[in-house]
NUDO-872034 format. One record per residue: chain; x, y, z of N, C-alpha, C, O, CB in turn; residue number from 1. Coordinates in Angstrom, 1 decimal. Glycine has a CB too. Layout:
REM residues N
ATOM  chain    n_px    n_py    n_pz   ca_px   ca_py   ca_pz    c_px    c_py    c_pz    o_px    o_py    o_pz   cb_px   cb_py   cb_pz    n
ATOM      A       X       Y       Z       X       Y       Z       X       Y       Z       X       Y       Z       X       Y       Z  NUM
...
//
This chain:
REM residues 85
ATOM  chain    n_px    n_py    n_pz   ca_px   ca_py   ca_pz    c_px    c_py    c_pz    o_px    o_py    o_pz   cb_px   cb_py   cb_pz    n
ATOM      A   -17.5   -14.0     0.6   -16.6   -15.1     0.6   -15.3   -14.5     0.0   -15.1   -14.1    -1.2   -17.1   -16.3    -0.3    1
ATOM      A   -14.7   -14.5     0.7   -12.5   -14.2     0.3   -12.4   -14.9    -0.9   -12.9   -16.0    -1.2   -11.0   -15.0     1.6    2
ATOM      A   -11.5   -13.9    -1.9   -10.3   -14.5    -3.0    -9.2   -14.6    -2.7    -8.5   -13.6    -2.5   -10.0   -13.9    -4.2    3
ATOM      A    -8.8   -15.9    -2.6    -7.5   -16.3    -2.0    -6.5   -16.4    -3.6    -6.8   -16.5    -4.7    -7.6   -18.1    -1.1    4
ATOM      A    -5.2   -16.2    -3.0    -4.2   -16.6    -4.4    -3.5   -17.8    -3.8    -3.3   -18.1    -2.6    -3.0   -15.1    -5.0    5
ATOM      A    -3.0   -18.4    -5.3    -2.5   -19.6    -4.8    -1.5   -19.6    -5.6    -1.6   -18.8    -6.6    -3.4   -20.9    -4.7    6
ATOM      A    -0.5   -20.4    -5.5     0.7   -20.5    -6.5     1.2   -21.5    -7.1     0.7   -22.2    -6.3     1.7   -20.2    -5.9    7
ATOM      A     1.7   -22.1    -7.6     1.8   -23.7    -7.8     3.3   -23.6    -7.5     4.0   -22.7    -7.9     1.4   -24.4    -9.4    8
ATOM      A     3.9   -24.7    -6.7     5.2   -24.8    -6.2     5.8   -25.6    -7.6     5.2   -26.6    -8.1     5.3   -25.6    -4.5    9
ATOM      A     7.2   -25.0    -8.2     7.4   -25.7    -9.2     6.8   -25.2   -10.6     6.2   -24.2   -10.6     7.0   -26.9    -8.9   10
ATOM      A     7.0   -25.7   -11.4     6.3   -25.5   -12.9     5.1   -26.1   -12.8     5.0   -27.2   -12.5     7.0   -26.2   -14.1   11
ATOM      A     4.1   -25.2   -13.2     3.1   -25.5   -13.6     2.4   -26.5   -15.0     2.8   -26.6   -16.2     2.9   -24.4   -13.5   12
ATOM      A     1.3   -27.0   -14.2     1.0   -28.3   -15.6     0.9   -27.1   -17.1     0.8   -25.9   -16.9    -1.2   -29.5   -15.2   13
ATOM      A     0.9   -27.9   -18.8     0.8   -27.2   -19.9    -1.0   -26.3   -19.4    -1.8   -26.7   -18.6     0.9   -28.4   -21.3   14
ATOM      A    -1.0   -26.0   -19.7    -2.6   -25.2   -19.4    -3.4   -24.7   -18.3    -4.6   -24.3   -18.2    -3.5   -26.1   -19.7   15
ATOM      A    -2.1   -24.6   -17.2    -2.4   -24.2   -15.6    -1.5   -22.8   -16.2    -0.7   -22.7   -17.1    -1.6   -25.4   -13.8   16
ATOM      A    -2.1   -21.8   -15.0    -1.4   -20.5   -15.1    -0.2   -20.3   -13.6    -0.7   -20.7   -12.6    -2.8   -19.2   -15.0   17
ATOM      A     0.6   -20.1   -13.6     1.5   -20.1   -12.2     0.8   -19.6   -10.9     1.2   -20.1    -9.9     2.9   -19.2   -12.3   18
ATOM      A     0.0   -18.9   -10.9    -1.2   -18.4   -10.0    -2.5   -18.3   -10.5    -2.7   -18.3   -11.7    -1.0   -17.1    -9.3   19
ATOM      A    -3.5   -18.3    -9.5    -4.9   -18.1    -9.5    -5.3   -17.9    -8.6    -4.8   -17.9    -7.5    -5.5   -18.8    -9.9   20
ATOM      A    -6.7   -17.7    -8.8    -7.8   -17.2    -7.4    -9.0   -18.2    -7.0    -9.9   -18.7    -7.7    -8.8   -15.7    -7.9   21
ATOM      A    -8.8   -18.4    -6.0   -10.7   -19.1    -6.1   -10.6   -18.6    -4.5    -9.9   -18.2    -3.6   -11.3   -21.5    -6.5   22
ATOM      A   -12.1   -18.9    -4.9   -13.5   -18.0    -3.7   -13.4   -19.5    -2.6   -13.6   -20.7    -2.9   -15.9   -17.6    -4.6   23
ATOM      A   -12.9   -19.0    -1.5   -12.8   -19.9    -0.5   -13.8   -19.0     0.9   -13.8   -17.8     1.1   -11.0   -20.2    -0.1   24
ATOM      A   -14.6   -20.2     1.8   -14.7   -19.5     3.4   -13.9   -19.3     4.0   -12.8   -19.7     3.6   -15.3   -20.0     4.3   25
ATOM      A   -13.9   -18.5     5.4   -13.0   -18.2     6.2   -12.4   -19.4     6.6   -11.2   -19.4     6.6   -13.5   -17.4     7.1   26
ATOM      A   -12.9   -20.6     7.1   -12.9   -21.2     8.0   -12.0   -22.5     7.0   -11.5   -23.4     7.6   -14.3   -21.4     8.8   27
ATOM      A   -12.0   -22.5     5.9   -11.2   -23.7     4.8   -10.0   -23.9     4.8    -9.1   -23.2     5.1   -11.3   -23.6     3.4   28
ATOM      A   -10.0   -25.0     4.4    -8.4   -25.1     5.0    -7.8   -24.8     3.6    -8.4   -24.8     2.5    -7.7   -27.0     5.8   29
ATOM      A    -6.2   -24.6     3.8    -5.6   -24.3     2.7    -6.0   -25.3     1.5    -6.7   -26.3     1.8    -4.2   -24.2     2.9   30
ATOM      A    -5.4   -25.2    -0.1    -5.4   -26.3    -0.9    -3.8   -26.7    -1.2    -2.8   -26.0    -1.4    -6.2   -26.1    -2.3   31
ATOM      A    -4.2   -28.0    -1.1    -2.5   -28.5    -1.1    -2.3   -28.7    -2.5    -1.2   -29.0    -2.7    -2.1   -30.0    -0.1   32
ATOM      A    -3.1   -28.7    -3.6    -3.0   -29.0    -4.9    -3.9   -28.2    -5.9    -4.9   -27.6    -5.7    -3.3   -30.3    -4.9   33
ATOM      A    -3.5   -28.4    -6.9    -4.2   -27.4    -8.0    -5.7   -28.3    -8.4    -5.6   -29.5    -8.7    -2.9   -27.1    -9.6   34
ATOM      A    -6.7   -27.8    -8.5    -8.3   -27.9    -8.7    -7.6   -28.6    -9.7    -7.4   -29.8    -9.5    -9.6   -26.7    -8.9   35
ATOM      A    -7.1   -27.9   -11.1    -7.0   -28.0   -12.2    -6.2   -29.6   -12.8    -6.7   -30.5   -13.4    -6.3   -26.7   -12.3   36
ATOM      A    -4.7   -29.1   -12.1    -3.9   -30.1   -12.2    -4.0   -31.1   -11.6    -4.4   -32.2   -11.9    -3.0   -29.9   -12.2   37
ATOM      A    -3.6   -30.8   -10.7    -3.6   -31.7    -9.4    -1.9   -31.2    -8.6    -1.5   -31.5    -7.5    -3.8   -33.8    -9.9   38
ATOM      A    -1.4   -30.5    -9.5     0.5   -30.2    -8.7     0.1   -30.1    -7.6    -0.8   -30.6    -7.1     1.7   -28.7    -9.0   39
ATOM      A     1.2   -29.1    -7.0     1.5   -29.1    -5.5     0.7   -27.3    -5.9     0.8   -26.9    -7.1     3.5   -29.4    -4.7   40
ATOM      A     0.1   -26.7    -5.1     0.5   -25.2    -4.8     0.8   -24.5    -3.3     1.1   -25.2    -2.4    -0.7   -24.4    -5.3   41
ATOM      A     0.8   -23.4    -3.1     0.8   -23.0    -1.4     0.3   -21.2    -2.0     0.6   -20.5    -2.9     2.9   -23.2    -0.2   42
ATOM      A    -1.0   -21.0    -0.5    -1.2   -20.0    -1.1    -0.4   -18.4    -0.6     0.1   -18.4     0.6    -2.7   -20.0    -1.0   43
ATOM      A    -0.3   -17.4    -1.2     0.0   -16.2    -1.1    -0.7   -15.5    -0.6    -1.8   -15.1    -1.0     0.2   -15.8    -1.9   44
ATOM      A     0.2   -15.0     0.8    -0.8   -13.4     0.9    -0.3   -12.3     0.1     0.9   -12.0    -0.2    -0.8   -12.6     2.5   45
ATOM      A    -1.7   -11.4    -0.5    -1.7   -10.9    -0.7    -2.6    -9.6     0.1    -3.1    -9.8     1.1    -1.7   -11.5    -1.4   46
ATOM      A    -2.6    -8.1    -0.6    -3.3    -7.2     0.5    -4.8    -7.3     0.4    -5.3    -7.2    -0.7    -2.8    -5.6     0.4   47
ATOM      A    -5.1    -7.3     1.0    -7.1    -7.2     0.7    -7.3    -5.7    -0.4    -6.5    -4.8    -0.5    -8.2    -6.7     2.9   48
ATOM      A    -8.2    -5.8    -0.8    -8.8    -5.3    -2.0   -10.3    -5.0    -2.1   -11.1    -5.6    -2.8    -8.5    -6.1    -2.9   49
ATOM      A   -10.5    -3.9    -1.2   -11.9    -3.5    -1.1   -12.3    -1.7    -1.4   -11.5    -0.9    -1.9   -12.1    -3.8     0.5   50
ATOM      A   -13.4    -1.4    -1.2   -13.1     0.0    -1.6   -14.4     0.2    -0.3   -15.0    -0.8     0.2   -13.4     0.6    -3.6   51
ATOM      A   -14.7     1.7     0.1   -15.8     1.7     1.4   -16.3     2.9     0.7   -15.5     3.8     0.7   -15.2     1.8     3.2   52
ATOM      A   -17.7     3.2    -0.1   -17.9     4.1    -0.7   -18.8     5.0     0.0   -19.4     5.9    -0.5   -18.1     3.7    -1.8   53
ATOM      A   -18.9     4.6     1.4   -19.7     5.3     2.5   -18.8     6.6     2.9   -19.2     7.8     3.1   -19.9     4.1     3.8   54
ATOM      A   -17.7     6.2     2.9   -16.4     7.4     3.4   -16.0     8.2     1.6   -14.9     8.9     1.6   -14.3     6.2     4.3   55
ATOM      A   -16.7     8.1     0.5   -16.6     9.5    -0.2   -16.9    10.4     0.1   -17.9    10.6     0.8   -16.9     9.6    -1.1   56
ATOM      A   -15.8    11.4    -0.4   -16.6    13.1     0.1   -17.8    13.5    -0.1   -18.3    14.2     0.7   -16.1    14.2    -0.6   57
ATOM      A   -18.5    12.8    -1.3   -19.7    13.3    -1.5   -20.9    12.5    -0.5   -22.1    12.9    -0.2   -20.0    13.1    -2.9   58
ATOM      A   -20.0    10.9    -0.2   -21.1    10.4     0.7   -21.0    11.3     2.4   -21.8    11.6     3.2   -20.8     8.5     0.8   59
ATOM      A   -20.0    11.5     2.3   -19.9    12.1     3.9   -20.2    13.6     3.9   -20.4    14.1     5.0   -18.3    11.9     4.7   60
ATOM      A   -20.4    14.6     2.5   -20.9    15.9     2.4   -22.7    15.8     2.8   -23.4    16.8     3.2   -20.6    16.4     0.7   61
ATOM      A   -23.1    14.5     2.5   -24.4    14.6     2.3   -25.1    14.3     3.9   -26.3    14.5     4.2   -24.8    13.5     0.9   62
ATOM      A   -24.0    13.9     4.8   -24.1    13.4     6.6   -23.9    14.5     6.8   -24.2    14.6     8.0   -23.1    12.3     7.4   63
ATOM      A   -23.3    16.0     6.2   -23.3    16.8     6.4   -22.0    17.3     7.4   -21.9    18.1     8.3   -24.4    16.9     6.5   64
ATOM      A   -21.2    16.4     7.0   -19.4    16.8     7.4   -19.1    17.9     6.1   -19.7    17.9     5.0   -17.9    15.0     7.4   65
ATOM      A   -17.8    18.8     6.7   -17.0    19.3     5.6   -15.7    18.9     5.4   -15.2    18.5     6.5   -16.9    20.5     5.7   66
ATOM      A   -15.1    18.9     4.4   -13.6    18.6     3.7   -13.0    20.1     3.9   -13.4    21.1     3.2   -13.8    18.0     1.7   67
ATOM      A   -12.1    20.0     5.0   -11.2    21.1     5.3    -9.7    21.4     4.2    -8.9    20.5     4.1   -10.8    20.8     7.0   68
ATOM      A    -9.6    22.2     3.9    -8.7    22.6     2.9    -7.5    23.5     3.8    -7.8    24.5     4.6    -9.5    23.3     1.6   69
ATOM      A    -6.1    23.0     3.4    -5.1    23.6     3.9    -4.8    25.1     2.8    -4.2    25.0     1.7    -3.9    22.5     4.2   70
ATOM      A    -5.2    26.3     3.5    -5.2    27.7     2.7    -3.8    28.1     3.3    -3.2    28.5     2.3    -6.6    28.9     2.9   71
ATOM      A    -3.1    28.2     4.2    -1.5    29.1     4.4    -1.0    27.5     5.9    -1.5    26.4     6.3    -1.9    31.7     5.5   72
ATOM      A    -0.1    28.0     6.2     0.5    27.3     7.1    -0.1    27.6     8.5    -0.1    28.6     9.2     1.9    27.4     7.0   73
ATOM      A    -0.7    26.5     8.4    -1.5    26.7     9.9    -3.3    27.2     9.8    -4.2    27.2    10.7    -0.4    28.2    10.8   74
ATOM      A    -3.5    27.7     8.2    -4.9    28.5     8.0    -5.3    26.6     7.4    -4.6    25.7     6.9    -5.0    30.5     6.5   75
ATOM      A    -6.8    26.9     7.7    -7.5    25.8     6.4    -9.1    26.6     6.9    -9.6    27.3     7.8    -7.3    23.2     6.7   76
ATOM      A    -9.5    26.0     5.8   -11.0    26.3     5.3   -11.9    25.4     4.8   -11.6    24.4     4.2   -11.0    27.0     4.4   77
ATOM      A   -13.0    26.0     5.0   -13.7    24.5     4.5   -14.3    24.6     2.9   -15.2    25.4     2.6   -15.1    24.1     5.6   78
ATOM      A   -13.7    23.7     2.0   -13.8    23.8     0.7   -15.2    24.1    -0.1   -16.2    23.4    -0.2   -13.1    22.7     0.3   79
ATOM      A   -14.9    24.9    -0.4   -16.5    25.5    -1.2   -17.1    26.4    -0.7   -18.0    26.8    -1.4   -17.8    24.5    -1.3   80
ATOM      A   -16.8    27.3     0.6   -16.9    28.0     1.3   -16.6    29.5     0.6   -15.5    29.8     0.2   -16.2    27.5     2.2   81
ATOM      A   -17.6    30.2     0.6   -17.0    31.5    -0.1   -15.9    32.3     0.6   -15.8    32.1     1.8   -18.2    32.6    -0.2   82
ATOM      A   -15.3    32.8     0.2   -13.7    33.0     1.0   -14.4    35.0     1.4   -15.3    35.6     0.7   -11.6    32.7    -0.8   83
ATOM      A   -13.9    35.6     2.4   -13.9    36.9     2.6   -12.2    37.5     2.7   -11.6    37.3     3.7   -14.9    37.1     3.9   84
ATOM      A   -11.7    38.0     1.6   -10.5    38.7     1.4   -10.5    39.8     1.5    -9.5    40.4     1.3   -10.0    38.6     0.5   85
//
């Protein structure tokens, strides 16, 4: 379930914060008013906020890809790789 931000249009009631979050479905319609107060609000986009810990290096070392390293312009290598000089 998404965290939406919401804003309150105007000054906020004594004990409301000027924004907040709540856990809404996809499919809900906006809130035209504060849970709290009752004011007016409208909500904000904001950027999504996720992390995918499947695509770490260590998770994708272990699928057995390598992390290529740029060594001169135009050279790269694959990091951890014993080097022959």
């Amino acid at each position: 379930m998404p965290v939406y931000v919401y804003e309150h249009v105007g000054k906020p009631a004594k004990g409301c914060s000027k924004r907040f979050e709540i856990h809404q479905d996809f499919g809900s319609e906006h809130l035209a008013k504060c849970p709290k107060c009752g004011r007016k609000v409208q909500r904000i986009i904001t950027t999504a906020n996720f992390t995918i810990d499947h695509l770490s290096h260590t998770a994708l070392k272990e699928k057995g890809f390598s992390k290529l390293v740029r060594r001169d312009k135009g050279t790269y290598e694959i990091e951890g790789a014993l080097r022959k000089d």
